[in-house]
VMD Tcl script that draws the C-alpha trace (Angstrom):
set ca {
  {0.00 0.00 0.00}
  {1.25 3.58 -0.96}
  {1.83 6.14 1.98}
  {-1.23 8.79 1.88}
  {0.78 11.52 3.85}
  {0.45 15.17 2.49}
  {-2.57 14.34 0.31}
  {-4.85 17.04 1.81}
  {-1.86 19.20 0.83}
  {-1.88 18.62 -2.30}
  {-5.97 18.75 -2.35}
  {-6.06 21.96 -0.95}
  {-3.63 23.38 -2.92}
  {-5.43 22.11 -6.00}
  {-8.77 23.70 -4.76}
  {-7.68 26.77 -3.39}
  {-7.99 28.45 -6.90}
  {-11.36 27.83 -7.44}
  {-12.11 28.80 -4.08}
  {-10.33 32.44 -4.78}
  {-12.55 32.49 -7.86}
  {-15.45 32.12 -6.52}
  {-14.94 34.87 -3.49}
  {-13.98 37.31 -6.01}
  {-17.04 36.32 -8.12}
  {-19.29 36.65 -4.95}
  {-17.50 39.96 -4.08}
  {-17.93 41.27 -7.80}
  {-21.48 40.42 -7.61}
  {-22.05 42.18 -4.43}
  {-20.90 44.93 -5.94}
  {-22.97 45.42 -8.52}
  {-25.87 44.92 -6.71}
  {-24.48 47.75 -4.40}
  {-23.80 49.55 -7.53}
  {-27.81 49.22 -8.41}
  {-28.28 50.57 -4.72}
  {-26.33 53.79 -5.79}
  {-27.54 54.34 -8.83}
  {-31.54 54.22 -7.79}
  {-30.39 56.80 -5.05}
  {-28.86 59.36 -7.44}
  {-31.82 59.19 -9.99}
  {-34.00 59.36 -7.11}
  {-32.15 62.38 -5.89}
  {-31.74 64.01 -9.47}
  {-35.36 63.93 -10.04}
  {-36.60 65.76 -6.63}
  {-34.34 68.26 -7.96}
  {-35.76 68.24 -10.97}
  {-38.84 69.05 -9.31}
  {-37.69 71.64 -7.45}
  {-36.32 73.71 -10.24}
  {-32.68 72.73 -10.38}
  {-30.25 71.14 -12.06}
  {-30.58 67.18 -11.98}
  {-27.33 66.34 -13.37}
  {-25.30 68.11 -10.28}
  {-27.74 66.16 -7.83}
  {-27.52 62.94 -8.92}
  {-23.51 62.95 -9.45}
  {-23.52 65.16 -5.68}
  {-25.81 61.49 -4.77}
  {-23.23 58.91 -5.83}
  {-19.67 58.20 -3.39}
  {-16.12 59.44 -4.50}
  {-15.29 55.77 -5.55}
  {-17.92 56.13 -8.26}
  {-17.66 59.49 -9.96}
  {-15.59 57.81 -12.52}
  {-18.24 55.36 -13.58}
  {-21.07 57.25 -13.39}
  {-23.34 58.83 -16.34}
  {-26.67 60.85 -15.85}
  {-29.08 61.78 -18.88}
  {-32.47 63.45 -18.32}
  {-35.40 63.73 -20.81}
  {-38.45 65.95 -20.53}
  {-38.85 65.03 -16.56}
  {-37.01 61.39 -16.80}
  {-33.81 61.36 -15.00}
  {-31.50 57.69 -15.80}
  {-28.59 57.31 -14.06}
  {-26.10 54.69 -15.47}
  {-23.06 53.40 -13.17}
  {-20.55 50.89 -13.88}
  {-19.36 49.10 -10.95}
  {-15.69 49.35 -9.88}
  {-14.20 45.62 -11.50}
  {-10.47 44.25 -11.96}
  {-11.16 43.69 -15.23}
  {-12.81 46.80 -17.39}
  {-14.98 44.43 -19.12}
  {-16.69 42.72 -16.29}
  {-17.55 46.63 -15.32}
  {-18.94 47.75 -18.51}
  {-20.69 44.14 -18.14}
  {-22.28 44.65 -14.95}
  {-23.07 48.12 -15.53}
  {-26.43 48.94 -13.91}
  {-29.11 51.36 -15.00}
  {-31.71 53.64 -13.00}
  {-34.55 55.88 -13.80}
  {-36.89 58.03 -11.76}
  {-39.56 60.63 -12.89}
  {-40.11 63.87 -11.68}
  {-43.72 64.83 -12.01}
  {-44.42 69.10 -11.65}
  {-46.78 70.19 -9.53}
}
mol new
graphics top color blue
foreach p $ca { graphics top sphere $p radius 0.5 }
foreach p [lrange $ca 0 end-1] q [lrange $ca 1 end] { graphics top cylinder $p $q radius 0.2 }
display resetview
């Protein structure tokens, strides 16, 4: 019979990658879903000031965290304010992937 010593050694360094994977995949995910938190906030935001007369764009950017400025894009049409931020990623292309979308309407009185 063959000696069996240092097997879960070599086990667990066999599965350790896939285990790293999938806590950055879990993290990444949690992030964007984060990132959807943020961006319902700053449409939310940029439409009250919508309805109140000013400037939407400056309130929903003044909405999002530092970490985000970079990723973050607001558009408003007639009284439609969408706010589009791409969550922060170690790879560019799993941000512009994940990139999450948010709209809220201001309605005049």
């Amino acid at each position: 019979m063959g000696r069996e010593e240092g097997q879960s050694t070599v086990e667990l360094v066999a599965a350790l990658p896939a285990l790293l994977l999938a806590g950055l995949l879990a993290l990444q995910l949690l992030v964007a879903g984060y990132s959807l938190t943020l961006a319902d906030g700053a449409a939310e935001a940029g439409a009250l000031a919508l309805a109140s007369g000013r400037p939407a764009v400056a309130a929903a950017r003044d909405a999002v965290p530092g970490w985000a400025e970079d990723g973050v894009s607001v558009s408003v049409e007639g009284g439609r304010v969408t706010v589009r931020l791409r969550p922060p990623a170690p790879i560019p292309a799993i941000g512009r992937a994940l990139a999450v979308t948010s709209s809220a309407q201001a309605r005049p009185r």
